[in-house]
N, C-alpha and C positions, 0 to 999 in steps of 0.2 A: 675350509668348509666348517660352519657350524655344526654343533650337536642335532640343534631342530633339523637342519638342512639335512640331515646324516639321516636322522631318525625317518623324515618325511620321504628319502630317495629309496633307502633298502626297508624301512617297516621296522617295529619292533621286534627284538625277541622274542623267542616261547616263554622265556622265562618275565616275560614282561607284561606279554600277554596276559599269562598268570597272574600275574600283579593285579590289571586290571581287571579279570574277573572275580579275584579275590574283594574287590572291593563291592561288587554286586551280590558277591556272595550274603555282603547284610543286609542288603536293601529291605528284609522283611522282619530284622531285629528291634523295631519298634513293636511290631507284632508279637514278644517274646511272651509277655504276659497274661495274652491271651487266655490260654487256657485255665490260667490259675485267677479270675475275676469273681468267679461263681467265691470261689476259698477267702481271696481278700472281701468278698462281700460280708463274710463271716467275721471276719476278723475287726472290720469295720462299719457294723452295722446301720449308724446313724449319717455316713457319707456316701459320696454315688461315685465309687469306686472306679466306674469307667474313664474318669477322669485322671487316675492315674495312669492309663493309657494314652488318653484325647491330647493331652497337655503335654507330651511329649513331643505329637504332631506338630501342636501349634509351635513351639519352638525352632520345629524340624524346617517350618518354613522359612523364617529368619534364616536359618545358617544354610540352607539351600540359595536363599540372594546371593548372601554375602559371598558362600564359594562361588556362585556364578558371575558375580563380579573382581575379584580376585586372582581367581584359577589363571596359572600362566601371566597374570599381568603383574600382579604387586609380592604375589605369593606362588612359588614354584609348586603344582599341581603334588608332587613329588612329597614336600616339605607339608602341604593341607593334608593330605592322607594321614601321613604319620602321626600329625599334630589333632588330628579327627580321631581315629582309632585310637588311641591313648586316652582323648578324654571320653568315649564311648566306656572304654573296657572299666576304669576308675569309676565313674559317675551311673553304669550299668548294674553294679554289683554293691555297690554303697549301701540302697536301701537294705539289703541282708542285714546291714549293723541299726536297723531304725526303726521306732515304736509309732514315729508322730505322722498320722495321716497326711499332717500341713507341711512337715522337712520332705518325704517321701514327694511329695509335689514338686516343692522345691529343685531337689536333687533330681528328677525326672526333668523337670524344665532345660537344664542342662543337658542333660543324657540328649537330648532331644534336638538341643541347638548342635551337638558335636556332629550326630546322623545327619543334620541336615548339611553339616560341611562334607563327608564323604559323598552323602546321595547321590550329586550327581556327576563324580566324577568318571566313576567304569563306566557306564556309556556317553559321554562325554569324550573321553579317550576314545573310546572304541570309534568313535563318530569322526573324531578327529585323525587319527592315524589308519581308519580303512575304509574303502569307498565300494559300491556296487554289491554284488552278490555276500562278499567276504562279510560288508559291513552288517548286512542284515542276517547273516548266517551268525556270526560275534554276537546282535543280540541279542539272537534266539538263545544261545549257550549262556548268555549273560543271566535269562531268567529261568534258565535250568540251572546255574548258579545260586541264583537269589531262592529260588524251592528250595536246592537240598540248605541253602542255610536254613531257612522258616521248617522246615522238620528237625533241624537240627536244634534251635533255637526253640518252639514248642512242644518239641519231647519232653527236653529238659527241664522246661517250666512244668509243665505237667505233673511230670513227676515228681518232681521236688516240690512242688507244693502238695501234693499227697504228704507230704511227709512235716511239712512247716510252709506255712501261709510266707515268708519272709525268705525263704529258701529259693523259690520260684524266679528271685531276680539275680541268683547265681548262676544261670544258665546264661546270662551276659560274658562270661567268661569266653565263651566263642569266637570275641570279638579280638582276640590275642592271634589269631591267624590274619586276620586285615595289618596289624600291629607288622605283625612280620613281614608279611608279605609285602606290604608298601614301600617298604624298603627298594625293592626291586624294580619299582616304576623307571619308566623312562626321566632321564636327569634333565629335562626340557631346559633351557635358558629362556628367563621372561621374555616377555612379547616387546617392552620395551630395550631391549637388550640387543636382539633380534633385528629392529628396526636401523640401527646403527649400522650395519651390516649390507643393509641393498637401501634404492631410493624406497623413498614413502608412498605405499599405493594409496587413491582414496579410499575413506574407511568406509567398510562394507554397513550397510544398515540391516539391523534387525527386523523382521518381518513382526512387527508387534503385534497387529490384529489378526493374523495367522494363529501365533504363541498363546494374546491371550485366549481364544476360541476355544482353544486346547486343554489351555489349563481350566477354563470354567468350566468344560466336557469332564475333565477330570475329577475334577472338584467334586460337582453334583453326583456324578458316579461314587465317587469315595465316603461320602456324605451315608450315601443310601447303603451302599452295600456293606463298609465297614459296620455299621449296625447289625448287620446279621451274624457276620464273622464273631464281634463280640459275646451275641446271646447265646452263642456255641455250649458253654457249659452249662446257664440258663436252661436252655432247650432241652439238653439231657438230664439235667435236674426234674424241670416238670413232668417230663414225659417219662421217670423214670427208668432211663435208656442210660446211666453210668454217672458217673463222677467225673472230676478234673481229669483225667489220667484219661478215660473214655475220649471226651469230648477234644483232650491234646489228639486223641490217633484220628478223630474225625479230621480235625483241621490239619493233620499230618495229609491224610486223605487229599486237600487244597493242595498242598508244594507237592505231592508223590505225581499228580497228573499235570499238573501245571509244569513242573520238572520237566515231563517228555514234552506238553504242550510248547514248552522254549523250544526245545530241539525242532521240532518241525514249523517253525515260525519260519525261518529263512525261506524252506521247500513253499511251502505255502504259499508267501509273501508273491513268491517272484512270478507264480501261475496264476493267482484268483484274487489279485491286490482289490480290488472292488468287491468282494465278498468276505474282507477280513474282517471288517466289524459287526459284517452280519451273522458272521460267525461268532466272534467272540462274546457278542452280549447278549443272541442265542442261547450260547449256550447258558452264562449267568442266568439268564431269567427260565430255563429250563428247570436249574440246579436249586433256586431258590424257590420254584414250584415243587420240586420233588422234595425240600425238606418240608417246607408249608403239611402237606400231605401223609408224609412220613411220620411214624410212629415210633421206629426200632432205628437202633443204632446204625444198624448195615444200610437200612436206607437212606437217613439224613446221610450218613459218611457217605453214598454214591453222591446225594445231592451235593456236597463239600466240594468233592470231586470234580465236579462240574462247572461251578463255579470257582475253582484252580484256575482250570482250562482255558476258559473266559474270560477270568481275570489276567492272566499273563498276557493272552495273546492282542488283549485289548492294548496291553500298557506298551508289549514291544511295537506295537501297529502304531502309536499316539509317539511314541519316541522318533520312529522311521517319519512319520510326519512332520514334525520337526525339523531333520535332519534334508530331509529334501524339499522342505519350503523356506529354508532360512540360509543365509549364506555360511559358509562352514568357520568363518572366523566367530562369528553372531552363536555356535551351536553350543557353546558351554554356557552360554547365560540363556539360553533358550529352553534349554533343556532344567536349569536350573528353577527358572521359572515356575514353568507347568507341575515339577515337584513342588514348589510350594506352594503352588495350589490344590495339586492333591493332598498334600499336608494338612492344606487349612481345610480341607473337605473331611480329614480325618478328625477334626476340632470339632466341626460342625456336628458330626455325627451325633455327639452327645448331646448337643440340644433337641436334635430331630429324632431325639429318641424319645427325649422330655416332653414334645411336642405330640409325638405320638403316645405318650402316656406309656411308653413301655410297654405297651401292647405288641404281643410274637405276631399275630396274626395282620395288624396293620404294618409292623417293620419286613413283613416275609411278600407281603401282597406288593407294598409301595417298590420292591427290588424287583419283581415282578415286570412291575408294567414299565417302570422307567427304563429297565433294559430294552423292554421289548421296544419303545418308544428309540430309543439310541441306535440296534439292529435296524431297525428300517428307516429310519433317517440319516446314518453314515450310506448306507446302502444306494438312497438313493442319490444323494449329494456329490456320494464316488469321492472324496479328495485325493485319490491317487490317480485320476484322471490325466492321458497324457503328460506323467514324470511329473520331475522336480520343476519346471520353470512353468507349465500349465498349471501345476499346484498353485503358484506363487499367484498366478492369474485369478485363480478361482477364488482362494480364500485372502484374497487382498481388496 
């Protein structure tokens, strides 16, 4: 018997598991810089700094294909991790040694293509080696994962850029746990490999106007709300409500609820599946109402909060979609996909900020109504209507 065959009958380990959530663990280490923008704004006066963020994404989407076409086929899942995490953790931490606003770009464009080869592997995995309640219970831990990395990951920006504007992308170091931990994935043998081994089934097809649905759903959300996430330090500058360091605990605020928000994603899921979106982007357009509003720190930080909540529970609800409207060999490039379309939504953001002239009040309103717009229209459309094969029905 095969390793896949071994792997696929008894499951993997805990320690493997581990593995795989280690790799969700970064899912929000593009975000690391976050709170130190308002600082490199300083530092760089005459450029629009957001774009050493944006350009990260856009990269992220490239290397989210490519892992999605790849993964398990040409390149052992195993062997991507390792070979992702390494150039993350080098290419994350580089700019600390760098002056040129234009290298800094550069060096981020990479950082960017490597996150997109991990992105979509921990739930990818997860999708692939667990099924029913398990699998959606794994996701939910997956983005209580990916929180405590994003507090882990914008403390340390935070505060290190209080201290030096160039400091801030030391907090990449984090990414030395995924390094490790990859190690320990499951040692899959390629898909061609595999094939050798029993006859050829026909090959399953990807559910592509399902997928892309998904990912434009994504997109446009990432588009709008990453704008907000951004003006974080912005916001508390104007409103003189704190500094970098402030504005990291606000968006700390974002992964501290979203954290538990993963945790109850499974419970959830499996009682009110038709009310997950209505929830999730509820709450977002709640949270980006109450900073809109808010004046003081403790408020905007509940509104952050809020928009955690929303934001997780939206992205495990859109991944679970996926997974039970696509055939499960089709779920690594499915999944891969819809990441690189929230990727390029997180590109977009910079122009539709350009677009809105930087204006707080038309980027906090526009998050506003587009969620509310998203809550009642997943809501009513239901995609988790009568399971996996009525799903396939509806959005095909």
């Amino acid at each position: 018997m095969s390793s896949y065959q071994q792997t696929k009958t008894s499951g993997p380990g805990m320690l493997a598991t581990m593995a795989m959530l280690s790799l969700t663990l970064m899912g929000l280490g593009s975000n690391a810089i976050t709170p130190a923008l308002a600082t490199l704004a300083a530092q760089f006066p005459n450029q629009d700094v957001s774009f050493i963020q944006t350009v990260a994404t856009l990269s992220m989407m490239a290397g989210s294909l490519i892992a999605g076409a790849v993964m398990g086929k040409k390149i052992k899942t195993k062997t991507l991790a390792i070979l992702g995490s390494i150039l993350c953790l080098i290419f994350g931490i580089l700019p600390v040694f760098m002056n040129s606003y234009a290298l800094i770009l550069v060096v981020r464009l990479v950082f960017g293509f490597a996150m997109g080869l991990i992105a979509p592997l921990g739930n990818a995995l997860i999708m692939i080696h667990f099924q029913g309640n398990k699998r959606a219970t794994l996701i939910g831990v997956g983005t209580f994962a990916m929180n405590i990395g994003g507090i882990a990951f914008q403390m340390l920006a935070g505060v290190l850029a209080d201290i030096s504007w160039n400091l801030a992308f030391l907090g990449h170091i984090f990414f030395a746990i995924a390094v490790i931990m990859s190690l320990f994935l499951p040692d899959e043998e390629l898909e061609v490999v595999r094939n050798t081994d029993k006859k050829i089934q026909p090959k399953e097809k990807l559910n592509v106007r399902t997928v892309l649905l998904i990912g434009i759903l994504m997109m446009v959300f990432q588009a709008c709300n990453l704008s907000v996430m951004m003006n974080a330090s912005t916001l508390y500058e104007v409103r003189n409500a704190g500094g970098a360091t402030v504005a990291a605990i606000a968006l700390t605020a974002f992964s501290v609820t979203g954290m538990f928000a993963g945790l109850l994603f499974g419970v959830l899921f499996k009682h009110i599946k038709r009310a997950m979106f209505l929830m999730a982007f509820g709450c977002v357009a709640f949270g980006a109402g109450i900073i809109f509003m808010g004046q003081t720190a403790v408020i905007m930080g509940i509104g952050y909060g809020l928009i955690g909540i929303g934001f997780n529970w939206q992205f495990a609800a859109f991944t679970e979609w996926v997974g039970i409207a696509t055939p499960p060999s089709t779920i690594g490039i499915g999944t891969s996909i819809i990441l690189a379309f929230m990727n390029l939504g997180g590109f977009v953001s910079s122009f539709w900020m350009i677009l809105l002239g930087y204006n707080l009040t038309k980027i906090l309103l526009s998050d506003v109504i587009l969620c509310s717009v998203f809550a009642i229209g997943l809501f009513i459309a239901n995609p988790f209507k009568g399971g996996a094969q009525q799903s396939k029905m509806n959005c095909t």
